[in-house]
NULUM-340514 format. One record per residue (C-alpha): x, y, z; residue in one letter. Coordinates in pm, 1 decimal, always signed. Layout:
N
{{X,Y,Z},A},
...
! end
This chain:
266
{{-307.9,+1941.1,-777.7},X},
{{-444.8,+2088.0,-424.5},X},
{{-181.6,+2035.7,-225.2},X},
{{-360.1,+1911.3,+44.7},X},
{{-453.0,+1628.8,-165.6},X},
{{-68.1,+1610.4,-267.5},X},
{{+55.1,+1549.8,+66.5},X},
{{-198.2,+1224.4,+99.6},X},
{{-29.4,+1047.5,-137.4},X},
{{-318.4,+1034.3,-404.6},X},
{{-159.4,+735.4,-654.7},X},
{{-60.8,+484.4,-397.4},X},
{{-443.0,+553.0,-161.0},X},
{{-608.3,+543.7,-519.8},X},
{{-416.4,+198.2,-612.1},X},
{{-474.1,+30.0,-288.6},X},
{{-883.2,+110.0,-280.3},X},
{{-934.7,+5.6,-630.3},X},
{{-764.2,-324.7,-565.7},X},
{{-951.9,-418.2,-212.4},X},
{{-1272.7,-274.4,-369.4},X},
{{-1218.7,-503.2,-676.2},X},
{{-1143.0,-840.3,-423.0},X},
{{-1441.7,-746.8,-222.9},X},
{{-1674.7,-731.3,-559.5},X},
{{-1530.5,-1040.5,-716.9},X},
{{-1576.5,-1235.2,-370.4},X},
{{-1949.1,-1114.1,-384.2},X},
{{-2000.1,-826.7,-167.5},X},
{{-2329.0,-612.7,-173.1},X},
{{-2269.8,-320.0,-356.7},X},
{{-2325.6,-124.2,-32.3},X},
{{-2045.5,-327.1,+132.8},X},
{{-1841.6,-276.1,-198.9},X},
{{-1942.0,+95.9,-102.0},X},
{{-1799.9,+21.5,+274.3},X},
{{-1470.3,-103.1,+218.5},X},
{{-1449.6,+161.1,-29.5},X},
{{-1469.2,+476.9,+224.2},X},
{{-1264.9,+250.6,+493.5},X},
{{-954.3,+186.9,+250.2},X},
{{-966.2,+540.8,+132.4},X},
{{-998.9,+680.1,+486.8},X},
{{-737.6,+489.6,+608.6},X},
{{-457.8,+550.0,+354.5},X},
{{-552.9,+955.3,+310.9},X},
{{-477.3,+895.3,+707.6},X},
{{-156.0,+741.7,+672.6},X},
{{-60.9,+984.0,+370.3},X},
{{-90.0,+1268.0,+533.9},X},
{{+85.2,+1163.5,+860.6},X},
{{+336.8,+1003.1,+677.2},X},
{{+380.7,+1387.1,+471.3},X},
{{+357.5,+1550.9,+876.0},X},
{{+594.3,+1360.0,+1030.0},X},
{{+849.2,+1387.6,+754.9},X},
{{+798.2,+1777.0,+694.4},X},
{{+1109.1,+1854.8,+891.6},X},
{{+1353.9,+1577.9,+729.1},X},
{{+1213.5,+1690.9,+380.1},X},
{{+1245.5,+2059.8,+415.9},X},
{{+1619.6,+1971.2,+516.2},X},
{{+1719.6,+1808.9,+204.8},X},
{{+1515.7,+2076.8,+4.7},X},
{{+1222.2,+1826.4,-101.5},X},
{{+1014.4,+2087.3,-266.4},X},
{{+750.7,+1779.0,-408.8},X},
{{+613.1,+1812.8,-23.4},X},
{{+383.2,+2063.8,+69.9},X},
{{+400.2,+2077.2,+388.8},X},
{{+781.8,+2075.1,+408.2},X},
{{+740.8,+2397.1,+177.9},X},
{{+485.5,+2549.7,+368.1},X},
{{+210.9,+2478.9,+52.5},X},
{{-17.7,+2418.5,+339.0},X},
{{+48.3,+2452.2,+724.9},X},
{{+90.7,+2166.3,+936.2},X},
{{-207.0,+2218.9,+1124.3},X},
{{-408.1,+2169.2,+896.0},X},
{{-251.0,+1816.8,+803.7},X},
{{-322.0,+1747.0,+1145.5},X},
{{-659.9,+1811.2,+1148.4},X},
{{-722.6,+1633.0,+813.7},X},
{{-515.5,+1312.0,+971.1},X},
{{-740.4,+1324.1,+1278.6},X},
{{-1063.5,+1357.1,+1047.9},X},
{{-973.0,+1072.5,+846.0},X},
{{-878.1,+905.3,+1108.6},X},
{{-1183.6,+888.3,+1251.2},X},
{{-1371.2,+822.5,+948.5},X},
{{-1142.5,+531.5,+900.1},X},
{{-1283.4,+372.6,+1217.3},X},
{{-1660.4,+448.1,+1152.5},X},
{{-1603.2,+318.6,+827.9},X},
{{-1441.0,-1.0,+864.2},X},
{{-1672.5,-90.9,+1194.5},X},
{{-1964.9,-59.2,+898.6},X},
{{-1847.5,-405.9,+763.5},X},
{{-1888.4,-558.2,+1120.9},X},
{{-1692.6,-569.2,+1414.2},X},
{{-1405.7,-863.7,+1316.9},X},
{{-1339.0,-701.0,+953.7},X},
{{-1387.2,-380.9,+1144.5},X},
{{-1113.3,-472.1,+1386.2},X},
{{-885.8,-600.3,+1122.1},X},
{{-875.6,-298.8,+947.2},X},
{{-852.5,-90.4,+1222.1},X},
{{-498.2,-259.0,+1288.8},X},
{{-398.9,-268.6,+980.1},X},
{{-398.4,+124.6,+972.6},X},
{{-263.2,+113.9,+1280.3},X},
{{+5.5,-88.5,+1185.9},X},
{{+91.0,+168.9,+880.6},X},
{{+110.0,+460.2,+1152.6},X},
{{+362.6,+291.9,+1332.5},X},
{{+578.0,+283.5,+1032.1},X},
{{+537.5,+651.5,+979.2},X},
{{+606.1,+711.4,+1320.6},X},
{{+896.6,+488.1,+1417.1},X},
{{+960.3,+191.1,+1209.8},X},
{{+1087.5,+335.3,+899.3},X},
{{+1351.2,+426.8,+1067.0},X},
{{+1442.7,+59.6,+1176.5},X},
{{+1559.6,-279.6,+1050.8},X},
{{+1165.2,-373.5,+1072.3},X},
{{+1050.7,-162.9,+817.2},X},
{{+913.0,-426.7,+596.7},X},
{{+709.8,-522.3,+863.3},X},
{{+395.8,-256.3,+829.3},X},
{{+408.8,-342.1,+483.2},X},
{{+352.2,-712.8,+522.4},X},
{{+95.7,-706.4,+801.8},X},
{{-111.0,-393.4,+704.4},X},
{{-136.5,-534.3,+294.5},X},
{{-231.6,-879.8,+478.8},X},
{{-512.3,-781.3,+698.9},X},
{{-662.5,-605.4,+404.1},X},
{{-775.2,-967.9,+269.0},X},
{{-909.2,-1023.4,+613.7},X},
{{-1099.4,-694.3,+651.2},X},
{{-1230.5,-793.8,+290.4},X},
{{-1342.1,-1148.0,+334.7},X},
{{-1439.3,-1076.1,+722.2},X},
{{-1689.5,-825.7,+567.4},X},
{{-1859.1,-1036.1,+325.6},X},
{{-2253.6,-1157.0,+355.9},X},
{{-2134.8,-1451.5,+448.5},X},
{{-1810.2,-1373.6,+637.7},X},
{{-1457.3,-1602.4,+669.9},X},
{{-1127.9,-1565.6,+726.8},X},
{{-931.1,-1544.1,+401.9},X},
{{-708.8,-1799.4,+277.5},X},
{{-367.6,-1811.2,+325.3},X},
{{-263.4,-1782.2,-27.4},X},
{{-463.1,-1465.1,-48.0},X},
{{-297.2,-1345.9,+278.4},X},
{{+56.3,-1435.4,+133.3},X},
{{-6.8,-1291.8,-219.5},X},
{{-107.1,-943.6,-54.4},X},
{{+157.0,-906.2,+240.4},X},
{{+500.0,-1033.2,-47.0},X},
{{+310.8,-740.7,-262.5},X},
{{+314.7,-468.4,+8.1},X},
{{+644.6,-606.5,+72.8},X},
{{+763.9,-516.9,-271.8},X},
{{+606.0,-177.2,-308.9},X},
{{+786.8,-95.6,+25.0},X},
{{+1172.1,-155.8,-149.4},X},
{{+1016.2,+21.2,-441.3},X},
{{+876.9,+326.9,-263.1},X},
{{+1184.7,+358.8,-99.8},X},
{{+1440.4,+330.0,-396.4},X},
{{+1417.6,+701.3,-492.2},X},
{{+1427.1,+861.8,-138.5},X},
{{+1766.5,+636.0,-44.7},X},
{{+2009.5,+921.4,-59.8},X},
{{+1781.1,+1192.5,+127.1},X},
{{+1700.8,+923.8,+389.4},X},
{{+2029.7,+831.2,+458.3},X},
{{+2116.5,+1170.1,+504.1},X},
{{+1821.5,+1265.6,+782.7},X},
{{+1896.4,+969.9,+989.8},X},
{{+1648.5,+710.5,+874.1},X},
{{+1765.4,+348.7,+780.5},X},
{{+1526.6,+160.6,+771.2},X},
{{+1567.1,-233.1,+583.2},X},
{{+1607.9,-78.6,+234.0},X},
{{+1888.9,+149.2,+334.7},X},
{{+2039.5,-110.1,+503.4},X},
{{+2058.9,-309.3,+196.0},X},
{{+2154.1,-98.8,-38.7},X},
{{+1997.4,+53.6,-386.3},X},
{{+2051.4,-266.2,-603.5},X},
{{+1971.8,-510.4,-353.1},X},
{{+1626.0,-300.3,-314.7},X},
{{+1604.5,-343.5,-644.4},X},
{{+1626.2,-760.1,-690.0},X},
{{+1417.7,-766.7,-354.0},X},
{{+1109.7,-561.2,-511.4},X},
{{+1117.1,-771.7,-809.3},X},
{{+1177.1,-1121.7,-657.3},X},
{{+868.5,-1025.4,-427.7},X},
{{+625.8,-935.5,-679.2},X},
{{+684.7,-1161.2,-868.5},X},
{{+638.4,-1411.4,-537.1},X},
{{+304.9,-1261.7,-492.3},X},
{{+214.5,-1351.0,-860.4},X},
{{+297.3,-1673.2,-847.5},X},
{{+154.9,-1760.8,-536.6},X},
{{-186.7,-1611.1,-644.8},X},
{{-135.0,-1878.9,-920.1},X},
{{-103.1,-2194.4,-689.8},X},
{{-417.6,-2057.2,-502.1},X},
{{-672.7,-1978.2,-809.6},X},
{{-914.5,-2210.2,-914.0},X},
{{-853.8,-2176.2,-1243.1},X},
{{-515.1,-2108.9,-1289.6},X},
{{-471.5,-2027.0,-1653.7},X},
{{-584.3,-1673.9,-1584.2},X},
{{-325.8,-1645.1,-1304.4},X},
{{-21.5,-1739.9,-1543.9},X},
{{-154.6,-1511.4,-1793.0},X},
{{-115.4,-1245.1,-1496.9},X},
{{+226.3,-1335.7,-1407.6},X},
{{+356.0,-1244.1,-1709.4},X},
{{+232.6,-933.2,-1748.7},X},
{{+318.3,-909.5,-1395.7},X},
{{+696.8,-941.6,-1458.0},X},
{{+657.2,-762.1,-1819.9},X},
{{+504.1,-451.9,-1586.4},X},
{{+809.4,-547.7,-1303.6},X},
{{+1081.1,-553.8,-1522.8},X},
{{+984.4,-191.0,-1708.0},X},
{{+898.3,-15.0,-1368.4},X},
{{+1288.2,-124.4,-1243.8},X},
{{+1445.3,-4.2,-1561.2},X},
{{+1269.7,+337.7,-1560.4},X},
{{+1298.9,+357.3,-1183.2},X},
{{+1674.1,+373.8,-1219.3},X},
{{+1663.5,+718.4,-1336.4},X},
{{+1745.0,+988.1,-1013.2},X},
{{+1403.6,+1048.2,-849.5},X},
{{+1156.9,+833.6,-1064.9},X},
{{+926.7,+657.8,-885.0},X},
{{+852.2,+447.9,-1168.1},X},
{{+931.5,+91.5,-979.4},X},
{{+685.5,+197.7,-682.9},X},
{{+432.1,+241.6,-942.9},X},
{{+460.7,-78.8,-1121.1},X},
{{+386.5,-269.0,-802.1},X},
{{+99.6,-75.6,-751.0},X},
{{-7.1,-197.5,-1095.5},X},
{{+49.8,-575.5,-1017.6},X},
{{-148.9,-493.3,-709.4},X},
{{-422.9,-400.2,-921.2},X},
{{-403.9,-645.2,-1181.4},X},
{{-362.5,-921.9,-887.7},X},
{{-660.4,-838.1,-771.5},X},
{{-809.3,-829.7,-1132.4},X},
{{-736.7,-1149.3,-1239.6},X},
{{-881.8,-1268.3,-893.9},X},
{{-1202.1,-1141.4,-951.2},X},
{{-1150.3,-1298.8,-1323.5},X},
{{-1088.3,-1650.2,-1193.1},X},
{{-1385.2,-1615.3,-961.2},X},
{{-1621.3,-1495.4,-1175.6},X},
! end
């Protein structure tokens, strides 16, 4: 892999498009709005992957993180900065397409995942990005639609308890190396197997309160268990030094959330 497109953090961008472009089709966008929320959501989280990947460069290179290419010098740190500012301003175009409030909404929502690259991963607050930015997705979705409205707040929970989960679980395998470059963020603070119970008791959360807000229901229980099936096998494997197995679990759930959404609406 390119790696420029390494240091964007391909899997977790990839994840998080295909799961708001999925809510937006199952709640009846126009395939050009479908279209829309697709270029936004990849925009903004290419944007936040590649700061994330420049701001990090010099704590990575000191604990010898040689899966980061600009800590390794794959590709120079101007350039990273130059992609972060184009993307960053595609992000904005992009996301004022759907209309100025869903515009607006996701406009902070990036914003508020660039202030956890640049400060509040490093704080007790950590989780907070995660919530809010995974929240105002819904609203940047639903905001957007033909017939716009602000998104209910099952829908708002379900999405900020998941980005709350795939924070403990993107964190799990970088514990040690963070600890030792100064950042403690809520994770760190808590420990590995607290992380742990706190990623799964979250999904899981998420899945169950998509449940209580379907219409048809049936479809959402049949998601919660592969939910915790998915949840259980991504903690086991993510025990292993490094793997980042757990992280990608929840961005399964994420996806199959949003799947049996569209299901149940259909």
């Amino acid at each position: 892999m390119h790696p420029l497109l390494r240091a964007s953090h391909p899997e977790p961008a990839v994840a998080v498009t295909l799961a708001a472009a999925a809510l937006a089709a199952g709640l009846g966008q126009t395939t050009w709005g479908v279209l829309a929320v697709v270029g936004a959501v990849l925009a903004g989280q290419l944007s936040v992957g590649w700061l994330n990947d420049l701001v990090d460069a010099g704590r990575d290179a000191a604990v010898g993180r040689t899966d980061k290419p600009v800590a390794i010098g794959a590709v120079s740190a101007t350039t990273i900065r130059t992609a972060v500012i184009i993307a960053a301003v595609a992000t904005v175009g992009l996301s004022l397409a759907s209309g100025v409030p869903a515009g607006l909404a996701h406009i902070v929502a990036v914003g508020s995942a660039w202030a956890y690259d640049l400060r509040l991963k490093a704080t007790a607050f950590s989780i907070a990005p995660y919530a809010v930015s995974f929240g105002l997705l819904t609203a940047f979705v639903t905001l957007g639609l033909p017939d716009p409205y602000l998104p209910p707040w099952w829908l708002v929970a379900t999405a900020a308890l998941l980005g709350s989960a795939a924070h403990f679980a993107n964190t799990l395998p970088d514990l040690e190396d963070d600890n030792a470059t100064g950042v403690r963020g809520l994770p760190h603070r808590m420990g590995a197997q607290a992380s742990r119970v706190a990623a799964a008791l979250l999904v899981l959360a998420a899945s169950a309160t998509l449940v209580a807000g379907l219409p048809r229901p049936v479809l959402g229980l049949i998601g919660l268990g592969v939910a915790v099936l998915v949840t259980a096998v991504g903690l086991v494997l993510g025990r292993r030094p490094g793997s980042r197995a757990a992280f990608n679990a929840m961005l399964v759930v994420a996806v199959l959330d949003a799947a049996v959404l569209v299901a149940a609406n259909a």
